[in-house]
C-alpha positions as CSV (number, residue, x, y, z in Angstrom):
1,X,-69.1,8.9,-82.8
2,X,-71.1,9.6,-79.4
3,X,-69.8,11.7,-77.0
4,X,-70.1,11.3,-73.1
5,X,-69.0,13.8,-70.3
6,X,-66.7,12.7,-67.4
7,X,-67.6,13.9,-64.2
8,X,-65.5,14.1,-61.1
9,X,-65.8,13.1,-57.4
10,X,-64.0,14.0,-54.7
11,X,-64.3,12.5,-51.2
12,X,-62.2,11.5,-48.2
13,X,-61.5,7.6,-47.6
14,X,-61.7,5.7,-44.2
15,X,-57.8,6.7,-44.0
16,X,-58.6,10.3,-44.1
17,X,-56.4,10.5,-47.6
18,X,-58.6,12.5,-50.5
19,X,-59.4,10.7,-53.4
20,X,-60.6,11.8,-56.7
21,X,-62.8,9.0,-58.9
22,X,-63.7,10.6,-62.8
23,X,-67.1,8.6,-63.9
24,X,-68.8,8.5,-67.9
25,X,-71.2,6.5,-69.2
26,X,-71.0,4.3,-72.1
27,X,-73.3,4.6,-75.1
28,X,-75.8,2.2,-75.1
29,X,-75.5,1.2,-79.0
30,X,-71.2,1.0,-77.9
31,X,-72.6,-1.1,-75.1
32,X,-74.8,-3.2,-76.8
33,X,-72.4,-3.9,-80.0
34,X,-69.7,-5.1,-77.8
35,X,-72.0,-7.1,-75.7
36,X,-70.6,-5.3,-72.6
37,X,-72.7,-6.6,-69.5
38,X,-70.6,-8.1,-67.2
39,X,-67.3,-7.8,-68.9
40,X,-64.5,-6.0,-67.9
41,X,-62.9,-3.2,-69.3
42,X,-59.0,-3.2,-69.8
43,X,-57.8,0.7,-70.1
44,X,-54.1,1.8,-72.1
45,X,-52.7,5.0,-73.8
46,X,-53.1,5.1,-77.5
47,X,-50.6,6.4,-79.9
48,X,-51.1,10.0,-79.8
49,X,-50.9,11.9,-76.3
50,X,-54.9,13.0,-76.5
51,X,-55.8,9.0,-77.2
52,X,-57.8,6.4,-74.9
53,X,-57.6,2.6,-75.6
54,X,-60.4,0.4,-74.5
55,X,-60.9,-3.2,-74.7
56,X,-63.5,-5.5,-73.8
57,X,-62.7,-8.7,-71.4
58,X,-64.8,-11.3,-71.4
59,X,-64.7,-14.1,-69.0
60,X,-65.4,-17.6,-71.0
């Protein structure tokens, strides 16, 4: 399975609160398999405590 880093940005909003946003890519074969242009992605906890759920939303 491909792996991806996750990188972090930190910047101040128009309320002057700090935010943090974390950002990966997506593989492209992942991408391309699951037709993922334009569809959204619904994120959840898996089982174990180390485990990420993704699914794919598409809009029909």
């Amino acid at each position: 399975m491909p792996k991806t880093k996750v990188t972090t940005t930190t910047y101040t909003g128009e309320d002057g609160h700090e935010r943090t946003q974390y950002r990966t890519t997506i593989p492209k074969q992942l991408a391309e398999t699951f037709d993922m242009d334009g569809a959204e992605l619904e994120w959840k906890m898996g089982g174990a405590s180390n485990k990420l759920e993704i699914q794919v939303i598409h809009d029909e």
